[in-house]
N, C-alpha and C positions, 0 to 999 in steps of 0.2 A: 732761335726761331726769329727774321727776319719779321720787322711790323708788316709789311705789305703782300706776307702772306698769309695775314689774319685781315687785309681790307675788304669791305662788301660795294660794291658796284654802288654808286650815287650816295653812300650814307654816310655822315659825320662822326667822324671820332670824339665819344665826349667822357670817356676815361679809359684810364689804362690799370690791373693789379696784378701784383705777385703773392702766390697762396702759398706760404711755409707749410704744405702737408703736413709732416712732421708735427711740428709744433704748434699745428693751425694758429696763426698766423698769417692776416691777409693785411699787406702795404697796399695803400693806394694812393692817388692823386687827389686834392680837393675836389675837380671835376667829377673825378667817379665814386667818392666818397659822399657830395652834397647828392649825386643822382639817387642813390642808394639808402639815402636819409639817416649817414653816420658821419658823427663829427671829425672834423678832416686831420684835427689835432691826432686821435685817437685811430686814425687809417694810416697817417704817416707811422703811428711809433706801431702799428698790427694790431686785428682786434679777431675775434674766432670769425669763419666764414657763415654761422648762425646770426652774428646781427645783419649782417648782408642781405641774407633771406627776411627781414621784417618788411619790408617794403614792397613783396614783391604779392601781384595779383593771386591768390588762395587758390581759384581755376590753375594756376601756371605753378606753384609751387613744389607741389609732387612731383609732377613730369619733369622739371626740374633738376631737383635732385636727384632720379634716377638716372639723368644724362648725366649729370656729374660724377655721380660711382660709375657706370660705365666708361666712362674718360681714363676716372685713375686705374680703372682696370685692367685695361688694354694699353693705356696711351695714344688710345685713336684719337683724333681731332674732336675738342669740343664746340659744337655749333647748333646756337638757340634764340627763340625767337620767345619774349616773355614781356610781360605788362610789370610795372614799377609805379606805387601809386606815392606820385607828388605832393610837397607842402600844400598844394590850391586843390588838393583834393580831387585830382585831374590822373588817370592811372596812363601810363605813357609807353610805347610799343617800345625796345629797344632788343638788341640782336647782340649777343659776347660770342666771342669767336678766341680759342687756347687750347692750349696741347699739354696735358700733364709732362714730366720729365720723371725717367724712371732709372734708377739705381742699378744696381751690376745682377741685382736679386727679381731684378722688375719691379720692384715697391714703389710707388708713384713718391717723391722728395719735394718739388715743387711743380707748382701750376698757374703760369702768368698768361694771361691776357691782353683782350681789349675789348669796348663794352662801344657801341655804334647809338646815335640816334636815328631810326626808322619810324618814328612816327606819322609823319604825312604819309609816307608811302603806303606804310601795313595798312593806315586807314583808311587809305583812298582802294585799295584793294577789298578789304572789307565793306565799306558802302557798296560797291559794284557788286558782289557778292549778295548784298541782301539786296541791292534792284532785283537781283535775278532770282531769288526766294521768294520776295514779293511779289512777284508778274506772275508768278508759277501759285500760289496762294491769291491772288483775287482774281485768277481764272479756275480755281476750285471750287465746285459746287459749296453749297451752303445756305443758311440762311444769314441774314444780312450782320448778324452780330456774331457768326463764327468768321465770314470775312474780316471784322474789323479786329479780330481778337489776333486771328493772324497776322495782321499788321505789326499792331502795337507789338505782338512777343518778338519779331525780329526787329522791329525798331529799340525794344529796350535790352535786349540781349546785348545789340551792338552798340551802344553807349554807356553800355552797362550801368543804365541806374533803377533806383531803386524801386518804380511804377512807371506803366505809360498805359496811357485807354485814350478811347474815343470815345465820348457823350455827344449827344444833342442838347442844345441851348433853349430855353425860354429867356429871351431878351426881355419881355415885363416881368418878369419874376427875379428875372438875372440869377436863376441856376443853371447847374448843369449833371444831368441824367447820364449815367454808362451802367452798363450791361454787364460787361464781363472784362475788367482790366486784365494787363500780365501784370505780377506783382514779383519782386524777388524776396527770396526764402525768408521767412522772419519778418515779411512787411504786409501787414494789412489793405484790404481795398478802401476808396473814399468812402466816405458814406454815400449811396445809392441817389441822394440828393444832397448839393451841394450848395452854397448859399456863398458868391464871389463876395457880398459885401463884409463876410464875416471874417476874412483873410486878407480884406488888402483894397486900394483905391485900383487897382491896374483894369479893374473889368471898365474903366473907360476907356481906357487904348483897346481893349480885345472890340469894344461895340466900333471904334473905327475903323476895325481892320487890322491893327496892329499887331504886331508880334512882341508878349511880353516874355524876356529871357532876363532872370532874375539869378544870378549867380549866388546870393547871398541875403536870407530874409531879414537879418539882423540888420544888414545896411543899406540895403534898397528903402529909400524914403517911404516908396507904396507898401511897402508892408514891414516897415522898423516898429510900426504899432500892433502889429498880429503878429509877430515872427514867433511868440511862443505854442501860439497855435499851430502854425504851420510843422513846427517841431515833432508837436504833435500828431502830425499826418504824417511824419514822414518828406518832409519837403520843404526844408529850408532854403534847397535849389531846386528850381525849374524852370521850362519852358512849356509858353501856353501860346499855340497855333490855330489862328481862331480861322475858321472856315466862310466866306460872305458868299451869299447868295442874290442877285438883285439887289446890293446895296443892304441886306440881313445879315446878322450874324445868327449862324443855322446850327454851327458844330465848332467840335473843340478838338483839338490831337494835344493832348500834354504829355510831359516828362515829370518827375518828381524825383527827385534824390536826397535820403538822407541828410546827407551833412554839405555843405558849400561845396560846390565847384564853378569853375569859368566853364561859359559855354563859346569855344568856337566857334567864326563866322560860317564857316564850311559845314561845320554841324549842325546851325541853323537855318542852314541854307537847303541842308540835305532833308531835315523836319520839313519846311516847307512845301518840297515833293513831295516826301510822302503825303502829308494831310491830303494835301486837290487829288492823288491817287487814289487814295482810301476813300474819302468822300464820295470820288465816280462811282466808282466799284461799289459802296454799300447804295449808295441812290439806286444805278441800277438793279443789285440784286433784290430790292424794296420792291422796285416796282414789276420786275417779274416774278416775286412774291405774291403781291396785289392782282396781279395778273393770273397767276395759278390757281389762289384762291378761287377767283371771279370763273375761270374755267373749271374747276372743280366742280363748286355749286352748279354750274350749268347742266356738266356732266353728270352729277345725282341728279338736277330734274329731269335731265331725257333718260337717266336711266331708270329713274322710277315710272316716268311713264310707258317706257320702254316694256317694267316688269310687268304694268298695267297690262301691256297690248299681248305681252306673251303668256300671261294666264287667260286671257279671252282664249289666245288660238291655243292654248293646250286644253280649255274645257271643248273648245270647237274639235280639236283634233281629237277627242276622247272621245268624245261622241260619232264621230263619225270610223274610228279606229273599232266601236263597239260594233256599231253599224255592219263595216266590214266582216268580224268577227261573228257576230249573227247569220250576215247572210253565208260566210265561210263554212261555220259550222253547220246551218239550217242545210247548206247542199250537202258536206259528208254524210250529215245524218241519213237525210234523204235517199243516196246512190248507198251508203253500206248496210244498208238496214236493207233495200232489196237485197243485196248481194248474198247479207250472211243469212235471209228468208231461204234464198236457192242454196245457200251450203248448208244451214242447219235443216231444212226441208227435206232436201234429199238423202242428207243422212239418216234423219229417221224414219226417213223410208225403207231405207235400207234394211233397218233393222227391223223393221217388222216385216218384209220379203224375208228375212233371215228366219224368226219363227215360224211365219206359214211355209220354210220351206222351200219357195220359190224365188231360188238363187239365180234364176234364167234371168231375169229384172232388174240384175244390181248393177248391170253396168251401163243401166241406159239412165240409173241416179248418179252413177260416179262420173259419168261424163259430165253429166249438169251442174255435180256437187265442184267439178274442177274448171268448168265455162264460170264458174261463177267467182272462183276463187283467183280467176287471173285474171277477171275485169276489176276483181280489189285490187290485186296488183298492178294492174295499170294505172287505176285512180293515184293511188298509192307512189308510183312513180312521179305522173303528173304532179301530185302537189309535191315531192321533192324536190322535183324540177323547178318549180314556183318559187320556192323555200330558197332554193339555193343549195341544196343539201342531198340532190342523186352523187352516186358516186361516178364520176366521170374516168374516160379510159383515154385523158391527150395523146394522141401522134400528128407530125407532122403530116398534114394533111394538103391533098391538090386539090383545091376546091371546083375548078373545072374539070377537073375528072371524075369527080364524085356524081358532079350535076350530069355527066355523059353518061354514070353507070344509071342514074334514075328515070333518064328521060323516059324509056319504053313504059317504065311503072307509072309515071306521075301521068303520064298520057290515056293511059287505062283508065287511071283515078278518076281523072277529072270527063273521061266520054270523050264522044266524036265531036261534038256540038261546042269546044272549045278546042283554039288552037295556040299549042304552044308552042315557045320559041327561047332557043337558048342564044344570050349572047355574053360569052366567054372572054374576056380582057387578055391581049398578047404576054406574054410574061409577067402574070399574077403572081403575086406574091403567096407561099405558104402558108397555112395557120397551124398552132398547135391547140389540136381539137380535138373531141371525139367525136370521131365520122360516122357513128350511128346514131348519137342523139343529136349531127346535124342532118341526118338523112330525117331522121322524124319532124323535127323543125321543118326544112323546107317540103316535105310532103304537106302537114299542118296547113302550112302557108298558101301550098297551093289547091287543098281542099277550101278554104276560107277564100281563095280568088275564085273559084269554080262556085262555090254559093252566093258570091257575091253578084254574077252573072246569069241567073238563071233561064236565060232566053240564049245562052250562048256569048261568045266571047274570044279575047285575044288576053293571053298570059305570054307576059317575059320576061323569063328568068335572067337575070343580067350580073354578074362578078366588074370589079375595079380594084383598084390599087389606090388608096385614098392616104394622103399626108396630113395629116390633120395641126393647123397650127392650132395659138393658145388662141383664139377667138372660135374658129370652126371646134375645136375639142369641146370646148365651156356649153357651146351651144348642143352639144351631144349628151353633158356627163361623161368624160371621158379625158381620161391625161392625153396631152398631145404627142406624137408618134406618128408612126405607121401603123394604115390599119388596112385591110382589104375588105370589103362590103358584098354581099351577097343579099339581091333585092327582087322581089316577087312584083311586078305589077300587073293590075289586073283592068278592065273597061268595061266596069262595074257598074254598081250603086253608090258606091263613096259611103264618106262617114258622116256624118254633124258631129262637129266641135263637142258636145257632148259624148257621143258615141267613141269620138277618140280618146278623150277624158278617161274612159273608165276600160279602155279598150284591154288594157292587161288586169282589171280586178279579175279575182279569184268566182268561178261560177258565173260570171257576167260574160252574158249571152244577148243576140237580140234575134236565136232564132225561137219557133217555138215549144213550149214547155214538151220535153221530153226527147228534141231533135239534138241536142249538144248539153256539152257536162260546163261546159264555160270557161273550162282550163286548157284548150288549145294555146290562145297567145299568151297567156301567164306563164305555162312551162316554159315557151319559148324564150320571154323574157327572163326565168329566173334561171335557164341554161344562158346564155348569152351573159348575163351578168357573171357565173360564175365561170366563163370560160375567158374573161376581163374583157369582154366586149359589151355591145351596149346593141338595143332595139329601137328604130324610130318610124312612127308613121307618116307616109304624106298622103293626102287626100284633101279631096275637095268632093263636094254632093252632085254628084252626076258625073263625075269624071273622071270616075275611078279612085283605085290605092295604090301606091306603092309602099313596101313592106320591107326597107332596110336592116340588115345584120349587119352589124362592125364587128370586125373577131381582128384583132393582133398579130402583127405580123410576126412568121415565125423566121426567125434566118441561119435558116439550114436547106436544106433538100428535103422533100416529100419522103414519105415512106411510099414501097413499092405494095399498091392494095391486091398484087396478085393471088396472094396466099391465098386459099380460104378461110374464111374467120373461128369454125368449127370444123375439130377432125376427130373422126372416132377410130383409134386408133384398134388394131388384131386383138382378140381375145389372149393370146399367147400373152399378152404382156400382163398378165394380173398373175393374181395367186403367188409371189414370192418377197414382198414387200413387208416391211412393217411401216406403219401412218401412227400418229398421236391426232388425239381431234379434242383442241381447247375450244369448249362450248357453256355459259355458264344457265343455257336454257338446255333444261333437261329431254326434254320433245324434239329439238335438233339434234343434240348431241344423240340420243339413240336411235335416228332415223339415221344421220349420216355412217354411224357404228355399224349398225344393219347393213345400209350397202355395201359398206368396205368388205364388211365380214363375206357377205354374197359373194365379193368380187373375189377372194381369196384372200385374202389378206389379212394380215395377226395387227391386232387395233388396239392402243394402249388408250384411255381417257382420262379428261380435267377437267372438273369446274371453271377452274379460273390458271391464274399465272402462276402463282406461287404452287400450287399444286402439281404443274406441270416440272415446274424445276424438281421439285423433289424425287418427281419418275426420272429425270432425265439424270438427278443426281446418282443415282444407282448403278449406274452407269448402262442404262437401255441404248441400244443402237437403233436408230429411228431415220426413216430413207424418207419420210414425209410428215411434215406438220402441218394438218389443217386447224387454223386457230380464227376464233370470233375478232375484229378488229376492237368491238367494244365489251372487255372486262371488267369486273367486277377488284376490287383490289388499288396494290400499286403498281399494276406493271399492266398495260394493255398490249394488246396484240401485237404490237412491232416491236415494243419491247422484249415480248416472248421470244419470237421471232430472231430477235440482234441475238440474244443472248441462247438461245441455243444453237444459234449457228456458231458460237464461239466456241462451243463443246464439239458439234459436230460440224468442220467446215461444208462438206458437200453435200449438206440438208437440203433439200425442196422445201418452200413454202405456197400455200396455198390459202390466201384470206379471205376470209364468209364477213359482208358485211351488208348493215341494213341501209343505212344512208350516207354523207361524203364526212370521211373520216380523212378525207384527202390530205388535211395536218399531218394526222399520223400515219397515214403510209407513205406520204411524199406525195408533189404534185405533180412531179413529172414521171414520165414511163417507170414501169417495174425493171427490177432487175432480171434476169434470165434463166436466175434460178426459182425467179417468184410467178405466182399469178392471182387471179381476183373473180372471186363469183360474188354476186349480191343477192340480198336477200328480199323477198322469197325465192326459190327456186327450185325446177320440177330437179325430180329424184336423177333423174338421165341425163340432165344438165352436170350435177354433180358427180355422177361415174365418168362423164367423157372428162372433163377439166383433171381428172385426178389420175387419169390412163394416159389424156398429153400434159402433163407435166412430169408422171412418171418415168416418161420415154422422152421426155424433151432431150 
């Protein structure tokens, strides 16, 4: 093997060996025997390749050897890069580059070399390497003594000695304070306070500035009188980089190593950086420290007085939230307590027309016992609507053609002695809505502009196409979008700023006692809300209101409203059906039993969910399931519903609910095999819905 195809680019050949495998046996040169720290007498006549390995860095040793059994194993090239610690106590980069030589059997016989000095190089590569760990660790969070801990550990990793920290200085006391040094395995930290005069004259050069680099305490003059002390510490060599400030010494960057070594100029030169780096980097992150704190504290006292101001407005808001509820509940009480006088009244009317016999009588109570039971149910709507909680029936809706089909109505409503006027926007945009509870809304609307005028007037109904950015939205309550507007103005009386205030509470009225329930614009508002639009008033006192609806643009096409909305389908279509009716109120569940049964039809019954699976597990064949949305159990009504349609795919569904379960049936359209009646509902409501879903 040729020598110069074992050379390395820029580095010095500073021995050469030949390794008798066999016999281990390693010849060398005095060059690379002194490198090595074995007598050259005893390298020329072969010594085992185990004294070779004495010198060499403990980090590099194993890895080492495992390149060199892989060598003889193969005979691939061996090529390594390993530390050698020196007489001066100095460990030194160097690079061997050889080729084991292998016998007729492969068995590695000999293995010669040559051994390079790399030392500037590796270690100029290595300092650049820890620049770039350290830029990357004093732009890492922390507090100021994790940045400097991070310094010291890649500063003393890569000069490998034995301690390195940063302290602060007291210049009258002449110590020096550190935190948290790196220390290597088996070496103790300083003591937490440090006393320079107790180890050496040199803290007068640090107080000028100076850099004391002390290879050897035994024979540096400044500390040949402490040097057993310093032994003591762990630091018979060092270097001490004193940091000035204004002319102060402020801080310190030390080295510490065990036993002697020389410190390179380049080494002390590289110490030098780092300290003024580490220095920045902890001063800064001190004072944005200092700074957090101070904002911190600030931030507890606004937020304590914060908490102050927000228990004032939640006793304020409690109070006036009871308020609300008072006067909520004082008007249900009020309006149901007539109601159920006219249903419990004429009921037992009834029944005493039943004893005397005079059965002629009973239906001029049942008509009043039922005028009365559907102005509950109105009320009853109303505060759903409020609530947010009727069950609504979305379609794509044409809002100009809705307002077309009501004009004739809304113009009756309001008399001759007002005139209305529609004006409809060219290419309005859809909404998805439902078109009877906004046919209620804008009638509402335009009753409340007709009382607002009682001498007569001008009403106009007006539709837009409205884009609402993030300032126009915020100013609605509303995410920005598209939105199409449908607005009632009337040349009225107006509002006062008060009156608009409370304009949607519940019962709040300003006609008088016993002319209104006070839930006109509350329903309105709490339909509008839950159909993701939003209600605003404009007025001013004497010059009328205008009464905006935002509703969401829908982006699709209208549905065609030609249908009619109710059909009563041929009596032929009853009488060969089977229905299930999951109901967990026993009063519905046998009223709706009783019709089906009327209608002809074979009627299975459940309580609840689980109940109904167990009929259906029997395997009953079932052409309708009318089921309560809200059950009792784990499984509520559309659960029932999924899961029997998995038994039987061509089931009809048909859901009885009280208020917006809209969660659980979905928010958009039903499916086509499904439909929806809510509750209450007259008896003839529930035969038609169950004749066209049968025949759908």
């Amino acid at each position: 093997m040729a020598d110069e195809d074992l050379q390395i680019s820029g580095a010095i050949s500073v021995g050469s060996w030949d390794w008798d495998v066999v016999a281990d046996r390693v010849t060398a040169d005095p060059a690379f025997a002194h490198l090595y720290g074995v007598d050259p007498s005893a390298a020329r006549a072969g010594a085992p390749i185990r004294h070779f390995f004495a010198a060499m860095h403990p980090d590099d040793a194993r890895r080492v050897q495992a390149e060199i059994a892989h060598a003889l194993e193969t005979g691939e090239p061996f090529e390594s890069d390993y530390r050698l610690y020196q007489p001066d106590g100095r460990a030194r980069w160097v690079a061997a580059r050889g080729r084991a030589m292998l016998d007729a059997t492969g068995r590695a016989v000999r293995f010669p070399g040559i051994s390079f000095d790399i030392d500037a190089r590796k270690s100029a590569e290595l300092r650049l390497q820890a620049l770039v760990q350290l830029n990357d660790a004093l732009r890492a969070t922390g507090d100021p003594a994790d940045v400097a801990y991070a310094a010291v550990e890649i500063l003393g990793r890569l000069l490998d000695v034995s301690r390195c920290g940063y302290g602060t200085i007291d210049p009258e006391a002449e110590t020096i304070v550190t935190e948290r040094p790196w220390c290597a395995p088996g070496i103790d930290p300083l003591p937490s306070i440090l006393h320079f005069r107790d180890y050496g004259s040199y803290i007068e050069d640090l107080k000028r500035g100076d850099t004391v680099a002390i290879g050897n305490a035994y024979t540096d003059p400044r500390t040949r009188d402490t040097a057993e002390g310093l032994k003591g510490l762990a630091a018979l060599s060092f270097i001490n980089m004193p940091v000035t400030e204004q002319g102060g010494f402020v801080a310190l960057l030390y080295l510490n190593n065990a036993v002697p070594r020389p410190w390179l100029p380049e080494e002390v030169a590289f110490v030098r950086d780092i300290a003024e780096r580490v220095r920045d980097a902890v001063e800064r992150r001190r004072v944005e420290q200092e700074l957090s704190v101070l904002t911190a504290s600030l931030e507890q006292q606004v937020e304590a007085r914060t908490r102050e101001l927000m228990v004032a407005e939640a006793h304020l808001r409690q109070a006036q939230k009871m308020e609300a509820v008072g006067q909520l509940t004082g008007g249900l009480a009020h309006d149901f307590n007539n109601m159920l006088t006219g249903i419990s009244g004429a009921i037992e009317m009834m029944q005493v027309r039943i004893r005397q016999g005079r059965i002629g009588e009973l239906e001029r109570y049942s008509t009043a016992a039922l005028g009365a039971a559907r102005r509950a149910a109105a009320l009853t709507h109303r505060l759903l609507a409020f609530s947010r909680r009727q069950t609504l029936d979305p379609k794509p809706t044409d809002i100009n053609r809705l307002i077309d089909g009501l004009r004739d109505l809304i113009q009756r409503t309001v008399g001759p002695g007002v005139e209305v006027e529609t004006v409809g926007a060219g290419g309005l945009w859809p909404a998805m809505v439902d078109p009877n509870q906004l046919e209620n809304a804008l009638l509402n609307l335009c009753i409340n502009a007709r009382d607002a005028m009682p001498d007569g007037g001008h009403i106009t109904i007006e539709t837009a196409n409205r884009w609402l950015d993030e300032r126009s939205a915020k100013e609605r309550d509303l995410e920005p979008g598209q939105y199409l507007s449908l607005c009632v103005t009337d040349t009225g009386t107006g509002m006062t700023p008060d009156v608009q205030a409370r304009a949607f509470d519940p019962f709040y009225t300003t006609k008088p006692m016993g002319e209104g329930t006070g839930l006109g614009l509350s329903m309105i508002y709490g339909f509008a809300r839950q159909s993701g639009g939003q209600v605003r008033i404009y007025s001013e006192l004497g010059q009328g209101t205008t009464m905006c609806i935002y509703l969401p643009r829908h982006y699709g096409d209208a549905e065609d409203d030609a249908a009619p909305t109710t059909t009563t389908l041929p009596v032929a279509a009853e009488g060969h059906h089977s229905v299930m009716v999951v109901d967990d109120e026993p009063t519905i569940r046998m009223l709706v039993v009783e019709i089906l049964e009327e209608m002809g039809h074979t009627v299975l019954e459940a309580g609840d969910g689980a109940g109904a699976m167990r009929l259906l597990g029997t395997g009953a064949q079932v052409d309708l399931l009318i089921t309560d949305v809200g059950l009792p159990g784990q499984m509520n009504g559309r659960q029932v519903a999924d899961a029997a349609m998995a038994l039987l795919p061509d089931l009809k569904v048909l859901f009885i609910t009280g208020y917006a379960e809209n969660a659980v049936i979905g928010n958009g359209p039903l499916a086509p095999n499904m439909a929806l009646v809510t509750k209450p509902f007259a008896m003839d409501v529930i035969a038609d819905r169950v004749r066209a879903i049968l025949e759908g």
